[in-house]
Rosetta silent file (secondary structure, phi, psi, omega in degrees, C-alpha in Angstrom):
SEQUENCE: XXXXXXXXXXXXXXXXXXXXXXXXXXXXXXXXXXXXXXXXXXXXXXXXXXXXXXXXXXXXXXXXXXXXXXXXXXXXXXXXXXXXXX
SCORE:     score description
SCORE:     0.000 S_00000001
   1 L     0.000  155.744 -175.849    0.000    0.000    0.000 S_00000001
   2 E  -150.027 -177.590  162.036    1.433    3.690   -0.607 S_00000001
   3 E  -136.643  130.052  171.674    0.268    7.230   -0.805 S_00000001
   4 E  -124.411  133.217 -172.726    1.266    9.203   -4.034 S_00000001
   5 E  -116.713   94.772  155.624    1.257   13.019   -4.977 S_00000001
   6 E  -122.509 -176.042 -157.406    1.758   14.422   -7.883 S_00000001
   7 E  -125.218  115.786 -178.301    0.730   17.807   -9.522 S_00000001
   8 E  -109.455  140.833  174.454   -0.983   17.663  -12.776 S_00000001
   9 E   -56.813  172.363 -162.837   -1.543   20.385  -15.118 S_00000001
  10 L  -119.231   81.797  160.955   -5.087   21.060  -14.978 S_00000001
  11 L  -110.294  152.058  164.810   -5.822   19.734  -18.956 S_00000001
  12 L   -63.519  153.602  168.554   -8.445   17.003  -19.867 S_00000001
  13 L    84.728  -32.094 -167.914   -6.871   13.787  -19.663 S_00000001
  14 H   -40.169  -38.520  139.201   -3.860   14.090  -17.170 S_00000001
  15 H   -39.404  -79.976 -154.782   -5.094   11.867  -14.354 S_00000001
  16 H   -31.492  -50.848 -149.447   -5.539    9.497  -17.221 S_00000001
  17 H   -80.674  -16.735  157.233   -2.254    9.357  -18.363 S_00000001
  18 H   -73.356   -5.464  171.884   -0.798    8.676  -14.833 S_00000001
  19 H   -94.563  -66.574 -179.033   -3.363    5.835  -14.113 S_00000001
  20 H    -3.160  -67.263 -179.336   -2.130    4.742  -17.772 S_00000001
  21 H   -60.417  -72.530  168.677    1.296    4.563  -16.595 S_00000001
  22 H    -7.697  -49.422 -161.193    0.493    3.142  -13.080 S_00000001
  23 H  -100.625  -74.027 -141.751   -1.536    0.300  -14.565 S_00000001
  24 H   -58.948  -57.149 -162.435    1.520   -0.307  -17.401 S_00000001
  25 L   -83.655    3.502  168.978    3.355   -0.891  -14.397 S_00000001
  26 L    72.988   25.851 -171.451    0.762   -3.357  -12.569 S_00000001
  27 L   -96.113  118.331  157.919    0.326   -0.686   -9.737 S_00000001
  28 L   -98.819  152.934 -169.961   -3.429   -0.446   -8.663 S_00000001
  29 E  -111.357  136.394 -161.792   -5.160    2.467   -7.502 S_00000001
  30 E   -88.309  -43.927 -178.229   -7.096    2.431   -4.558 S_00000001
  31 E  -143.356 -172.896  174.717   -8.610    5.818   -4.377 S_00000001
  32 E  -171.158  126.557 -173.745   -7.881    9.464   -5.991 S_00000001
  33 E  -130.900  103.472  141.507   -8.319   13.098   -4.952 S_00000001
  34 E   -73.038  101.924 -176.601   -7.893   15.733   -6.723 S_00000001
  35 E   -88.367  108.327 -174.951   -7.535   18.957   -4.526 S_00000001
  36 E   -66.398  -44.411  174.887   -8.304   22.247   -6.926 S_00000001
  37 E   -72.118   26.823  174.575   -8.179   24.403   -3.597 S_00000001
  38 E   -98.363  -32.552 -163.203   -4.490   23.350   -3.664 S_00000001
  39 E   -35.363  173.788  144.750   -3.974   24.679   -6.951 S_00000001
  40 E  -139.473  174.993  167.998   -0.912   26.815   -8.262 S_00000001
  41 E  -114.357  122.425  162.179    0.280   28.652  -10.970 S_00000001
  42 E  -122.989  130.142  179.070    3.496   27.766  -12.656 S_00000001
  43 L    57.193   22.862  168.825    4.686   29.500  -15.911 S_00000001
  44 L    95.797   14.621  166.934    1.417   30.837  -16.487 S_00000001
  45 E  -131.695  168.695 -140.727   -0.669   26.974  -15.910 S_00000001
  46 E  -113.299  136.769 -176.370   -2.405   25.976  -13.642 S_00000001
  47 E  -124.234  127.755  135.774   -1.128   22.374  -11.604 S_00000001
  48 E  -106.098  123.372 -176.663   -3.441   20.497   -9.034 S_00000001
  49 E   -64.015  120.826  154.803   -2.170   18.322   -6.560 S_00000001
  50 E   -88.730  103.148  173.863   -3.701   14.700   -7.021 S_00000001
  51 E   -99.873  124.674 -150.771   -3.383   12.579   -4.012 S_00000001
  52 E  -121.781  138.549  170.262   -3.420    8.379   -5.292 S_00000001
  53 E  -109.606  167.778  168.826   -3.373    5.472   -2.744 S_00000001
  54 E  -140.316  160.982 -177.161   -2.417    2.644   -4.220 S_00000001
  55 L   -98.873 -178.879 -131.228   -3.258   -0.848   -2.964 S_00000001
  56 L   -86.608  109.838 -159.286   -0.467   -3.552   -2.302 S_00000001
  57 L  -136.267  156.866  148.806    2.114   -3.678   -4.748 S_00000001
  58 L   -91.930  134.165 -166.860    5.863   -4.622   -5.586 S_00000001
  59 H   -29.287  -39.327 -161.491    8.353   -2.014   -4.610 S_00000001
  60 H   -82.066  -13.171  165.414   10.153   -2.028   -7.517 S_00000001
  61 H   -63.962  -39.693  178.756    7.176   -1.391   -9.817 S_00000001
  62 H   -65.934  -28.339  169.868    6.179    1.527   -7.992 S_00000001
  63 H   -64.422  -58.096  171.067    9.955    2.932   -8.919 S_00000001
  64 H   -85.684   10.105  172.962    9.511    2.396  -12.547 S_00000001
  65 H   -72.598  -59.841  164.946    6.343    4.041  -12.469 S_00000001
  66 H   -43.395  -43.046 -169.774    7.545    7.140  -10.635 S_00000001
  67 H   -93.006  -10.827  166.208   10.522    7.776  -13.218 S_00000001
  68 H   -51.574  -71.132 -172.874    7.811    7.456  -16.032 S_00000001
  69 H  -101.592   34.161  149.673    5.586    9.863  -14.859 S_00000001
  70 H   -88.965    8.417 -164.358    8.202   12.372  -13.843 S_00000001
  71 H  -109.498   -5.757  146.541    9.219   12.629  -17.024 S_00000001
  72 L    -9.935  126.221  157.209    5.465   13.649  -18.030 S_00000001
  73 L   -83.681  -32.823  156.223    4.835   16.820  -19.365 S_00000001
  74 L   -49.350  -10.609  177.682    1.624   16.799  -17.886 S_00000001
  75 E  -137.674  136.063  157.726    3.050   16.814  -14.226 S_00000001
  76 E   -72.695  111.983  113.890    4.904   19.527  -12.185 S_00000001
  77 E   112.674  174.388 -179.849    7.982   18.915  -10.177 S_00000001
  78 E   -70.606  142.649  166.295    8.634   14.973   -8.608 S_00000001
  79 E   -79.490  147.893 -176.767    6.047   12.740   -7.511 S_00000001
  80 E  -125.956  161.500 -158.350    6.307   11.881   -4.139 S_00000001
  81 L  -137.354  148.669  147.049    5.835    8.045   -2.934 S_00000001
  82 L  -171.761  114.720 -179.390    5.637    7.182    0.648 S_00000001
  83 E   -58.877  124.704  159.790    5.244    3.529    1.301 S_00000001
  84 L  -100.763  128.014 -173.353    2.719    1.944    4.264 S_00000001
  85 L   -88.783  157.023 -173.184    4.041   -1.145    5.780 S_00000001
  86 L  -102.517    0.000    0.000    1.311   -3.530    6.474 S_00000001
């Protein structure tokens, strides 16, 4: 189980293409919140922080997931990971 944050531009699709990746990577997602009263502005767009649980996975998937979608154009600055032991 984990909790994951990252900040997606606020376009149609962008959650998508991080469950896209996620699920390429066998990672499932347990819930998803996007908070808009979070927002920011960078470079003149607008990022929302999406906070993703994910349910019970191996570590090392969750790793090639992460350098996937930082390299997103659709997401602002590194996704953060932080692991729940069971």
């Amino acid at each position: 189980h984990g909790y994951l944050r990252v900040n997606l531009k606020h376009i149609p699709w962008s959650v998508a293409e991080v469950f896209s990746i996620l699920e390429k990577h066998n990672v499932n997602v347990a819930d998803s919140r996007q908070q808009k009263a979070y927002g920011e502005k960078v470079g003149g767009k607008v990022f929302i922080p999406d906070i993703i649980t994910t349910e019970s996975l191996e570590y090392d998937a969750i790793k090639k997931a992460l350098k996937e979608i930082e390299k997103s154009k659709r997401i602002y600055g590194k996704p953060v990971y932080i692991r729940f032991e069971d």
